[in-house]
N, C-alpha and C positions, 0 to 999 in steps of 0.2 A: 080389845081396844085397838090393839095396829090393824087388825085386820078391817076394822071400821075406818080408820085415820085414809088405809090405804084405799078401797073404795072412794071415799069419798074425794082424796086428789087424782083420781080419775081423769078427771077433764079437764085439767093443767099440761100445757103444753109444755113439752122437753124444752130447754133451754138450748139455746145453741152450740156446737163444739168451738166456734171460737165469740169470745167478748167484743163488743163494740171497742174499740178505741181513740185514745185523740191523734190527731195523725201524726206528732211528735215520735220520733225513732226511738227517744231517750224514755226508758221503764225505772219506774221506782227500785230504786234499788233493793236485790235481797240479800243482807249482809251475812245469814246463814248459809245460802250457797255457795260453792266457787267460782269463778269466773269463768267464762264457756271460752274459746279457743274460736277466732274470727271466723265467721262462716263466708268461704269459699274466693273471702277479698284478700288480696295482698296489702297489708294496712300500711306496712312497712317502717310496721313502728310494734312492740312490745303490749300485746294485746292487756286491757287495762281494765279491770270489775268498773261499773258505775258506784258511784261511790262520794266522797265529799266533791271530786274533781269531775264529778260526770259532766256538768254542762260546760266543761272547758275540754273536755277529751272528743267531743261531737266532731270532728275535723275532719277526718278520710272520707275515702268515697260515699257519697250516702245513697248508699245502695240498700232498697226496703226491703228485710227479710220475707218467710213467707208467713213465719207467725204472724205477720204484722198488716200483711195485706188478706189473713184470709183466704178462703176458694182463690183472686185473684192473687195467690202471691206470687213471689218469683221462684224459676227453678231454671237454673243453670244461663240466669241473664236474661230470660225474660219472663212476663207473668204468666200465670196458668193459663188467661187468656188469649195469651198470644201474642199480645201487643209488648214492645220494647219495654225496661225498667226507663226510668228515672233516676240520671244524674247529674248531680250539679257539679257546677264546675269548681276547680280549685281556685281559690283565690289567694293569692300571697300576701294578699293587702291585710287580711283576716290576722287580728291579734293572732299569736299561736298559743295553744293550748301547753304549753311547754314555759319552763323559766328555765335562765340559767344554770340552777341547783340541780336541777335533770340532767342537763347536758352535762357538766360538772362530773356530776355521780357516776356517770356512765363510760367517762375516761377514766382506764387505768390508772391508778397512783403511780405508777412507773413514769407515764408520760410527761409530769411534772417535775422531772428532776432534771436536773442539768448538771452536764457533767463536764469540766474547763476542758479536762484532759484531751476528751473526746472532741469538742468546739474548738481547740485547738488545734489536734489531728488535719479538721477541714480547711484551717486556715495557710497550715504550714504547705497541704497537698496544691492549695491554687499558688501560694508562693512560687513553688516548683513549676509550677506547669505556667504560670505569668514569665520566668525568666527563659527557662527552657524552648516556650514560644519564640521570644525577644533574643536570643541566640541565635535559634536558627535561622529566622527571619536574616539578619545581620552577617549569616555568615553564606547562605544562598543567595542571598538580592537578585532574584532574578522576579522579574515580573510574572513568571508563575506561579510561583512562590507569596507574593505577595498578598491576592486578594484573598488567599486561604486562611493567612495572618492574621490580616484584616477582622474577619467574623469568626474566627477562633481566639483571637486577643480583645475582640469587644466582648466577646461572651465574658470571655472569664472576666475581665473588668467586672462587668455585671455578676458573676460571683463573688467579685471582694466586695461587692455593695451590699451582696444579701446577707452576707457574713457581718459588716457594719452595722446594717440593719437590728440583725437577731443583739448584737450589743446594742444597739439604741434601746432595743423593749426587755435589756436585760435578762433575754435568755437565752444570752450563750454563756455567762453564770450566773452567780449568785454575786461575784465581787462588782460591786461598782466602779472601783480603782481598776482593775483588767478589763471589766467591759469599756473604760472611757479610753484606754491607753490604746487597745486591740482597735476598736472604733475609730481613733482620731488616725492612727496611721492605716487602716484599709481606705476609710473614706476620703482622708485629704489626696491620697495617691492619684484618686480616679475625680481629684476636683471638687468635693463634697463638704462645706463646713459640717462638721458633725454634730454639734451641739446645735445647731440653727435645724440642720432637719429633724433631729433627732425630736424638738421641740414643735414642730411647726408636723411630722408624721404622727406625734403623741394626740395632737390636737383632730388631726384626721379620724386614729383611730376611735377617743369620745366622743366625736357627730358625725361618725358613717352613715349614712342614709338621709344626712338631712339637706333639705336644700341651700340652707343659708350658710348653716354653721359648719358644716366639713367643709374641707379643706384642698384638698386635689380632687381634681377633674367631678368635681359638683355640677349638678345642673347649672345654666344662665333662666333665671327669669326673663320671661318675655318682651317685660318691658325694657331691661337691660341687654338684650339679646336684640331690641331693635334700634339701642341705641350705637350699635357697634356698626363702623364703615362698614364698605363692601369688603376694602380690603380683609382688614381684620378677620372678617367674617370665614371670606374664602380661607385664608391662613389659618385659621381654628379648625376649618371639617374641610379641609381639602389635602391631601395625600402628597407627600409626605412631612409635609409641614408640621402636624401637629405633635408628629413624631421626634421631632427637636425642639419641643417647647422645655423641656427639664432644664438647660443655664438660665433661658430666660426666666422662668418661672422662680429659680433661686434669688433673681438679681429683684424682681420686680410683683412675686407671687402670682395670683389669676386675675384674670377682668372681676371689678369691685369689690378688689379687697389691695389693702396698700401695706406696705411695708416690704422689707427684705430681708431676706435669712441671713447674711454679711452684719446687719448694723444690729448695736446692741440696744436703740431705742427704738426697735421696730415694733409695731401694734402689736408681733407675734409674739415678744415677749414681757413679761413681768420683770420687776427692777431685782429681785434676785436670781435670775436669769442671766444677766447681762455678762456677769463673770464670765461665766461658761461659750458666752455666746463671742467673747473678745476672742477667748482662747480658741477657737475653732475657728476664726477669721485669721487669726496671726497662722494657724498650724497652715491653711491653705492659703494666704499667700504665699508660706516657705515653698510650698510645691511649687506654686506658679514662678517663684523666681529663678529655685532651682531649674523646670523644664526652661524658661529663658536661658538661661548661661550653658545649658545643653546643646540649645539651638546655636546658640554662638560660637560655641567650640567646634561642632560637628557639622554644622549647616542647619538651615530648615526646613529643606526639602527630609531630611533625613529623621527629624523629629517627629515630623507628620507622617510621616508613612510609619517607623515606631510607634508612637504616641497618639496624633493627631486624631487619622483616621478610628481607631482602635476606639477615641473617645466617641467620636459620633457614635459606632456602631454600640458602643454602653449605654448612651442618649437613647438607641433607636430603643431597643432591649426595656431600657426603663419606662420610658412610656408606652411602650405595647403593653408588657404585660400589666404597668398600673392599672393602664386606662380598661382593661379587658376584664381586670378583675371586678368592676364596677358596671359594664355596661358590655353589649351585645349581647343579651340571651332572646332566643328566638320567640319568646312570648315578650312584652314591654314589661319591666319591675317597676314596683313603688319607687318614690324618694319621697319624705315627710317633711313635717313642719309640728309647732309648736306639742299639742298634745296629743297628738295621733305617734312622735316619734320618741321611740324610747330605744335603747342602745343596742336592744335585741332584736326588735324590728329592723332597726338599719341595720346590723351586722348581718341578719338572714338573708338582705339582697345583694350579698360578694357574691364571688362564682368561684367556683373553681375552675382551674384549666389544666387539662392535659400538655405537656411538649413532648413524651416522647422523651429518647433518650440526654434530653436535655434536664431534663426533672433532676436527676441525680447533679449534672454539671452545677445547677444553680438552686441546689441546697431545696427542692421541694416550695419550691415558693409557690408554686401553680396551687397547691393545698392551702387554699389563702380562706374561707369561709371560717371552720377551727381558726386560725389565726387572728382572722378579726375577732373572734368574739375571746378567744384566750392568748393575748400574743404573749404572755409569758412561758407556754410551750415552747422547748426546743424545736430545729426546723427539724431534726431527728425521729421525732416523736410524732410530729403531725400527720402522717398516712395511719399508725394506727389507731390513732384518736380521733381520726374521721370516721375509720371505718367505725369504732364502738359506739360513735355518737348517730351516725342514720338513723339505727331506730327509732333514736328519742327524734330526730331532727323532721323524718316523714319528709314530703312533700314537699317539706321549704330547704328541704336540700339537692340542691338541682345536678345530677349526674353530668359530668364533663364530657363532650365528644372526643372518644379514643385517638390519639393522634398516632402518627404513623414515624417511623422513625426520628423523623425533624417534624414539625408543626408547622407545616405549609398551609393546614387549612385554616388555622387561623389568620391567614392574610383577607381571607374571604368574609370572617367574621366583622374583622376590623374596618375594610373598607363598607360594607354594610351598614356598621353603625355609624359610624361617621355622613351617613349618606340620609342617615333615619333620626338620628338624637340630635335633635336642635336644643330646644327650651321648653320651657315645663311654662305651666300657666302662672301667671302673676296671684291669685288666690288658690284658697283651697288648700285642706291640710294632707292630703294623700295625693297626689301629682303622676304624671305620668311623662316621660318624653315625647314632645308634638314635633312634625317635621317641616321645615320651611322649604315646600316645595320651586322657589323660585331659585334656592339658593346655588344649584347646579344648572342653572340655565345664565347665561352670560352671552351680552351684556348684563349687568347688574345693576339697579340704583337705590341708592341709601334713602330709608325711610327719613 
């Protein structure tokens, strides 16, 4: 009987050694086998079985194996044929295959602890080195002397602010009482209501990425972006200008939005807010009146070269690197709107940046991506909890340019963007920055 069966399929043709397919990359899953180990791509992410999450794990290069194309597949980047693969490109705008709970999981439990002891340490080291400056300065006065003062007392300024900071998102500890106390006197020192920013950075970090609803240095819609003088205009993306918008922005916030970090009925806050928001008013007039009666006793030439200058260069400090952490990357990011933006989306398009041996001066703030999406992380913790979360993070984690001693190249990035990011379109829920190329050519006239 087989030997009949087999005669007679005879003249049935062999089937082929590979199957037609549909040109989708994604195969049914086999829950029986194990998960094969990525062929020849750097995924840069924790190679993942298909599985419930297949059609969200679809993200990295898609580069066609050669099971997949057959005689024509690829071997070692291009197909049997000859001819280049096919690759698409990355796109940031692309939901991520990832939540939270991944990123989450993938940070040590260590990196979640905060420890006063240690967040004090940091506070007491710029004490020292805030006066120690302020001595010697006072006891050389010599004008060479001084400009070195200058950007080594602005820095550290800008380290008690990042230390103010980590207490505004409560995580320099667990006590609310020490983080408000440690808080109100780093920040009133260097001029800062602390409970107004503290409120008004809370709000930034739940609508990072959106156009309307975050908070500093947000895109201008266009249409609002044409209703702005020339002046204005120039002052916004003209160098060094925008570099000292931080009092202003305290006293008066951004173009279309009102209120002030000072008043307790300001739009930025809710009516059980206002307490908070008196007390951080009174704490930073004490300052203000105190550096007054300074100048009085001592002169004012002599406060400002102390104090004065020191505060610009904390000005200069804070908005570079806010404004940097949101904006210059060499390809253009998203910014969203309504339902296209969700907290993880926007948090994916921060950056991080390198300074060099400034990273340590100013508490690792350059590690700002982690931060946005977990700022209850210590600033302690955040280099190792970046580096565990890249896997999960892949492609929407954008490597920082290595900087070199001091970060001089970021002067290059920054004038850049300020030359390139105007305003985003008036429609449309995924946005991009558009450039107003008139706006560097002068004369100028207002639309």
């Amino acid at each position: 009987m087989a030997s009949w069966v087999l005669s007679e399929c005879r003249g049935i043709r062999q089937l082929p050694a590979d199957y037609s397919r549909p040109k989708s990359r994604l195969q049914p899953p086999r829950r029986s086998l194990p998960c094969p180990p990525p062929r020849d791509v750097d995924f840069r992410r924790r190679p993942t079985c298909l599985g419930s999450r297949a059609l969200h794990r679809d993200w990295a290069l898609r580069v066609a194996t050669a099971e997949e194309e057959g005689e024509g597949g690829e071997v070692n980047g291009k197909r049997a044929n000859g001819s280049e693969i096919e690759v698409s490109e990355f796109d940031p705008a692309m939901p991520p295959p990832f939540g939270l709970a991944e990123i989450r999981a993938a940070i040590p439990k260590h990196c979640w602890v905060k420890d006063p002891w240690r967040s004090m340490s940091y506070v007491v080291r710029d004490v020292v080195v805030v006066f120690g400056l302020t001595a010697a300065a006072a006891y050389f006065n010599n004008w060479m002397v001084w400009p070195l003062y200058w950007v080594a007392q602005g820095t550290m300024f800008w380290a008690f602010f990042v230390l103010g900071h980590d207490c505004g998102h409560g995580s320099f500890s667990s006590s609310p009482k020490l983080n408000s106390v440690v808080g109100h006197l780093l920040h009133s020192s260097i001029l800062v209501p602390y409970h107004g920013w503290r409120i008004s950075h809370r709000t930034h970090h739940q609508n990072h990425g959106h156009v309307e609803n975050d908070e500093s240095w947000h895109p201008l819609p266009e249409k609002s972006y044409k209703s702005l003088d020339s002046a204005t205009r120039i002052l916004r993306f003209t160098l060094p200008f925008p570099m000292l918008a931080y009092p202003l922005y305290l006293w008066k916030r951004s173009p279309g939005k009102k209120g002030s970090h000072f008043h307790p009925d300001s739009d930025l806050f809710v009516p059980k807010e206002r307490k908070d928001v008196v007390t951080s008013t009174v704490c930073w007039s004490a300052m203000a009146a105190a550096l007054a009666g300074l100048a009085w006793k001592f002169g004012l030439v002599p406060m400002i070269k102390l104090y004065g200058i020191p505060y610009l260069m904390f000005v200069m400090w804070l908005d570079c690197v806010t404004y940097l952490h949101h904006h210059g990357h060499d390809e253009k990011l998203p910014w969203y709107r309504e339902k296209e933006w969700s907290y993880l989306r926007g948090g994916l398009t921060t950056l991080d940046r390198d300074y060099g041996w400034i990273n340590n001066i100013h508490h690792d703030i350059g590690t700002h991506v982690i931060h946005h999406l977990f700022p209850q992380i210590p600033h302690y913790h955040l280099v190792e909890a970046t580096e565990a979360a890249k896997p999960v993070l892949g492609k929407y984690y954008r490597e920082p340019e290595k900087s070199g001693p001091l970060p001089f190249h970021l002067f290059g990035v920054l004038a850049k963007s300020l030359r390139r990011d105007h305003y985003v379109s008036d429609t449309g829920d995924v946005v991009y920055y558009q450039t107003d190329h008139r706006l560097n050519s002068f004369p100028q006239k207002s639309d």
